[in-house]
ZAMARGU-4260 file (C-alpha; in steps of 0.2 Angstrom, whole numbers, plus 5000, padded with zeros to 4 digits):
<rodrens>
0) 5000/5000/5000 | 5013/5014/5005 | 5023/5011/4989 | 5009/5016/4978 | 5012/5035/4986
5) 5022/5047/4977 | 5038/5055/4985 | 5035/5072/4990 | 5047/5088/4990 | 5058/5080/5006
10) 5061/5066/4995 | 5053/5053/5006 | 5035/5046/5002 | 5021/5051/5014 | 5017/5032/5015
15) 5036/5029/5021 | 5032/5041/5036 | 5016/5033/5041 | 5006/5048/5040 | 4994/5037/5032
20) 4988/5028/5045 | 4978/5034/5056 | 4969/5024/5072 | 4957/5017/5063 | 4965/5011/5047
25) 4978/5004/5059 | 4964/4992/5067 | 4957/4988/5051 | 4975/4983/5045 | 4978/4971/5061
30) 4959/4964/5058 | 4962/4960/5037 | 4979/4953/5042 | 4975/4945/5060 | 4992/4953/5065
35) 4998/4965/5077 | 5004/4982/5067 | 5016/4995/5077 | 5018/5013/5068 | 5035/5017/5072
40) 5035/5033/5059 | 5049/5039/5052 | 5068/5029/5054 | 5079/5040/5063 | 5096/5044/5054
45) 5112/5033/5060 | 5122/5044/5074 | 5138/5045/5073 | 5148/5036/5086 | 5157/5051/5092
50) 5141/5061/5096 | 5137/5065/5114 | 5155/5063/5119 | 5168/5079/5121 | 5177/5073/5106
55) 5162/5080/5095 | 5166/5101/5092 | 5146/5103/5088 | 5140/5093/5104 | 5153/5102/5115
60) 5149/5119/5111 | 5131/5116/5112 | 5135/5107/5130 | 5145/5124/5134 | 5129/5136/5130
65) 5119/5124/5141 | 5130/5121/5155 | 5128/5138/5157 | 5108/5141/5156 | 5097/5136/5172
70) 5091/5120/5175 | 5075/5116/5166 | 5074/5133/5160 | 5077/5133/5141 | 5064/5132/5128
75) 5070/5118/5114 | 5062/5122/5096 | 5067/5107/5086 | 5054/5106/5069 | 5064/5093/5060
80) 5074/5097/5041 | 5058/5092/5032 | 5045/5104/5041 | 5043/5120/5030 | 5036/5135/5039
85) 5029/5150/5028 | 5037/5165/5033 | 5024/5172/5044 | 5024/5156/5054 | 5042/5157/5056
90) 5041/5175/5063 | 5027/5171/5073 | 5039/5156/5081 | 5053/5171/5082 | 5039/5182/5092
95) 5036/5169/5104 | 5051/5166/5109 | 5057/5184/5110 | 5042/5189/5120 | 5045/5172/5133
100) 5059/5180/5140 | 5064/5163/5142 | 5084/5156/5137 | 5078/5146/5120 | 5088/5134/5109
105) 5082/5132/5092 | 5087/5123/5079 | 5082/5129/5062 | 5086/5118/5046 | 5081/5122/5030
110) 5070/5107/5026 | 5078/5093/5012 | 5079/5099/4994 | 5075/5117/5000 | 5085/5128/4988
115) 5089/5145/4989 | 5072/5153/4986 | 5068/5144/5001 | 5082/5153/5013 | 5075/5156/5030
120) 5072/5173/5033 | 5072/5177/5054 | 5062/5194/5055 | 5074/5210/5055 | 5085/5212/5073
125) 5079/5194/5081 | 5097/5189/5083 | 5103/5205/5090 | 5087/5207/5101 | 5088/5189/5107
130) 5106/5184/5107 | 5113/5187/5127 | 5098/5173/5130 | 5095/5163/5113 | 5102/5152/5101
135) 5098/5149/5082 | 5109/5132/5078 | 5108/5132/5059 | 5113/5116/5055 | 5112/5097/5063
140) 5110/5096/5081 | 5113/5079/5092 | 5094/5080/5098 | 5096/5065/5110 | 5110/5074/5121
145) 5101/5090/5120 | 5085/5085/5126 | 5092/5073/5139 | 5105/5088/5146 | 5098/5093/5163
</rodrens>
């Protein structure tokens, strides 16, 4: 069934993902072929071994910005590479977090087989405004140590 989809801009079928199936469809699947079904969504990519240790440059400087944030006080915004926000739900996002007052990490890919047309666009003076207690992390971010950091 999901191989009949067709691939999408990501480059990755909606099938593939799951999205497909929702709760019912699910059941009726288990019913039709008397066996258990488990969505488990997308496969995660393979993480390098190094990540999560202090050998890793990206993880340690992320680490550092952390370290020295309070404990269970920073907002994480982590949309995936293949989320594309429209550029007034992207300033929306930026306004939220400026107006939280809150430390915030956020990592902010351009999504798979974006291209320069699709450049991300932070509204005017967000960095400045926003950079004593936030970070934008424009590339890949080692999600697992970030979101098990105290």
């Amino acid at each position: 069934m999901a191989g009949n989809i067709s691939v999408n801009a990501s480059g990755v079928s909606d099938g593939y993902r799951g999205g497909m199936f929702e709760p019912q469809w699910l059941t009726l699947l288990e019913k039709l072929l008397k066996q258990l079904v488990i969505p488990v969504g997308l496969m995660p990519p393979v993480i390098p071994t190094c990540v999560g240790d202090e050998k890793d440059a990206t993880w340690v400087t992320i680490k550092k910005w952390l370290d020295g944030q309070q404990n269970g006080r920073v907002v994480y915004v982590a949309l995936g590479s293949e989320v594309m926000l429209s550029k007034s739900e992207l300033a929306e996002l930026a306004l939220g977090l400026e107006l939280s007052g809150l430390p915030f990490f956020w990592a902010l890919r351009k999504p798979v087989g974006s291209t320069e047309s699709n450049s991300i666009e932070l509204p005017s003076g967000f960095l400045e405004r926003t950079r004593d207690r936030g970070v934008v992390w424009m590339s890949w971010v080692p999600q697992l140590q970030v979101l098990s950091h105290e």
